[in-house]
N, C-alpha and C positions, 0 to 999 in steps of 0.2 A: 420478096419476103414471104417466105412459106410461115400459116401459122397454124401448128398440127392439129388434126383430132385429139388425139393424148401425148403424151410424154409417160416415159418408164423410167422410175427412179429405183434402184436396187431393184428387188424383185417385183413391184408396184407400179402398176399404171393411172396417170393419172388423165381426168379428162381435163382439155385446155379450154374453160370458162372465160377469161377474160385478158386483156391485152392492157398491162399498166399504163399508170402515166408514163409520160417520156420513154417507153422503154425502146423504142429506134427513132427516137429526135435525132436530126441531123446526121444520121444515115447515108451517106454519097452513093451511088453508083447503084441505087435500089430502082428498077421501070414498074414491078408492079407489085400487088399484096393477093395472097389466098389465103381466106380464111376456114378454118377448121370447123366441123358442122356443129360443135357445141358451145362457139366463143358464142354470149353473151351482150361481153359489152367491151367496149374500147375507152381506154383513159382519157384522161389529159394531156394534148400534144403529146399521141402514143406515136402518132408519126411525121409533127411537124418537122418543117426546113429539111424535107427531101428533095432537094432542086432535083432530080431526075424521075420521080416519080410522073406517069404519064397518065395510067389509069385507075382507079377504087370501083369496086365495085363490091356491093355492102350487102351483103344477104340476106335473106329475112330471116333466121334466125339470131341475128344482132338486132338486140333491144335497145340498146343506149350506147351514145356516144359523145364523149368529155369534148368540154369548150375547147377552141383548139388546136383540135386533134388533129387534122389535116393541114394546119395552118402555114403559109408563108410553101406550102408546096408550089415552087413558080407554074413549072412545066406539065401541071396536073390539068390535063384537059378534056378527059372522060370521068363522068360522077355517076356512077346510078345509088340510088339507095333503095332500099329494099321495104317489104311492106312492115317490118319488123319493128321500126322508127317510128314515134311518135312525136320526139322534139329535135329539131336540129339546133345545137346550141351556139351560144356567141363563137365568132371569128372560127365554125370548125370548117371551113373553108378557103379563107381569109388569104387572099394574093394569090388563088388560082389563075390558071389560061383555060378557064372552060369552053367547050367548044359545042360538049355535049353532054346534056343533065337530064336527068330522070328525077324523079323524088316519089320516093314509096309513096301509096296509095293509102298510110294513117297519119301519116305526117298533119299535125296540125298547130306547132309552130316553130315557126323559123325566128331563131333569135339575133341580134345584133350583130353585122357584118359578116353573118353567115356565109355569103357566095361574094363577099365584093369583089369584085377583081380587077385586075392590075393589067393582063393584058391577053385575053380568050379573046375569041370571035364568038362569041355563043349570037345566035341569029333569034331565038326563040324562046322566051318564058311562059313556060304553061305550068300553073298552078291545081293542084290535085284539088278536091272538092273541098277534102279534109281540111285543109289548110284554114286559119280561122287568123290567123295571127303572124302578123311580117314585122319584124323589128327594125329600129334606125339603120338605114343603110345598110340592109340582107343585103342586095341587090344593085349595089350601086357601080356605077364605072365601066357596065359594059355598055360602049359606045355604038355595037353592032348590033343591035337586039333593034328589030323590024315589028316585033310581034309579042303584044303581052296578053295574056288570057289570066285574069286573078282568079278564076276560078268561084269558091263560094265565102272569101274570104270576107270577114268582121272586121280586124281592127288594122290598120297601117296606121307606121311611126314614120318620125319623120325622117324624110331622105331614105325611105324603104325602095325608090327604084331608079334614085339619086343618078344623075348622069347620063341617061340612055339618049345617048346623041341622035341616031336614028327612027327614033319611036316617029310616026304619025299617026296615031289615034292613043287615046285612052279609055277603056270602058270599065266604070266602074261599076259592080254588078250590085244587085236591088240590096244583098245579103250584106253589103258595109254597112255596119254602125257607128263607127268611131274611127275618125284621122285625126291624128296628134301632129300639128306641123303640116307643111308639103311632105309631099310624100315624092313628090316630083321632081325637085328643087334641079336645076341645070340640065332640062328637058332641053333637046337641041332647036335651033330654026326648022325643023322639020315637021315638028307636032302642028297638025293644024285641027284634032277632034277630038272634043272630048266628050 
């Protein structure tokens, strides 16, 4: 999925600002997305239920991006996001195979079932400093994740790292204020520190 700089309409060029809701939901046979240097912002589920979509990579000239948007993409298993981001919102990742995750560097909150996923191998959660705020279940269900860094994070909801079969340590860093719930909830036999 190419998404231009501009489009020319009769004798008019326009610059491409943003990517509607829905506007390639359910898309078949799409591996990856570019985006145009002047898009904005991305809808609501602008690209859910692309089962073949493998990689996103979100530039820093996209400022916002709709609840979502990426969601129930199975085989989606590279993410970066860009410094552009300031919220990642409910389910815009929602039934990935993450393998491998970046998260821009203003990113400061991740909302509700942001990254849960279904069936990645991601090995590694490292939390950017920005980050202030992890919603119910961001996080939940990757059962391969060895390694979590929260970074300078404030507030966890509950079941924000829900599932991580493999975890053995937790460090929660001085800059928490508020956990709503576990945050932990179906932490494997393997956690022995916290």
């Amino acid at each position: 999925i190419v998404i231009p700089d501009q489009v020319t309409h009769g004798d008019t060029a326009y610059y491409v600002v943003s990517v509607a809701d829905n506007a390639f939901k359910g898309h078949e046979y799409r591996s990856g997305i570019s985006f145009g240097k002047h898009v904005k912002s991305i809808g609501k589920h602008a690209f859910a239920q692309i089962p073949s979509l493998y990689k996103v990579v979100i530039p820093d000239n996209i400022q916002s991006i709709g609840e979502g948007a990426f969601y129930s993409c199975s085989h989606l298993s590279s993410i970066h996001i860009g410094a552009g981001i300031d919220t990642i919102p409910k389910d815009a990742f929602w039934g990935s195979a993450v393998n491998d995750l970046v998260i821009g560097s203003n990113v400061s909150y991740i909302g509700e079932c942001a990254f849960l996923g279904l069936s990645g191998k991601l090995k590694s959660i490292s939390l950017p400093a920005s980050v202030k705020h992890v919603g119910k279940n961001a996080f939940s269900h990757h059962m391969y994740v060895t390694s979590l860094d929260m970074g300078q994070v404030e507030e966890l909801e509950e079941g924000a790292f829900d599932g991580l079969l493999s975890l053995a340590a937790i460090h929660l860093p001085a800059s928490v204020k508020e956990i709503n719930g576990n945050p932990f909830t179906l932490c494997g036999s393997t956690l022995r520190t916290v």
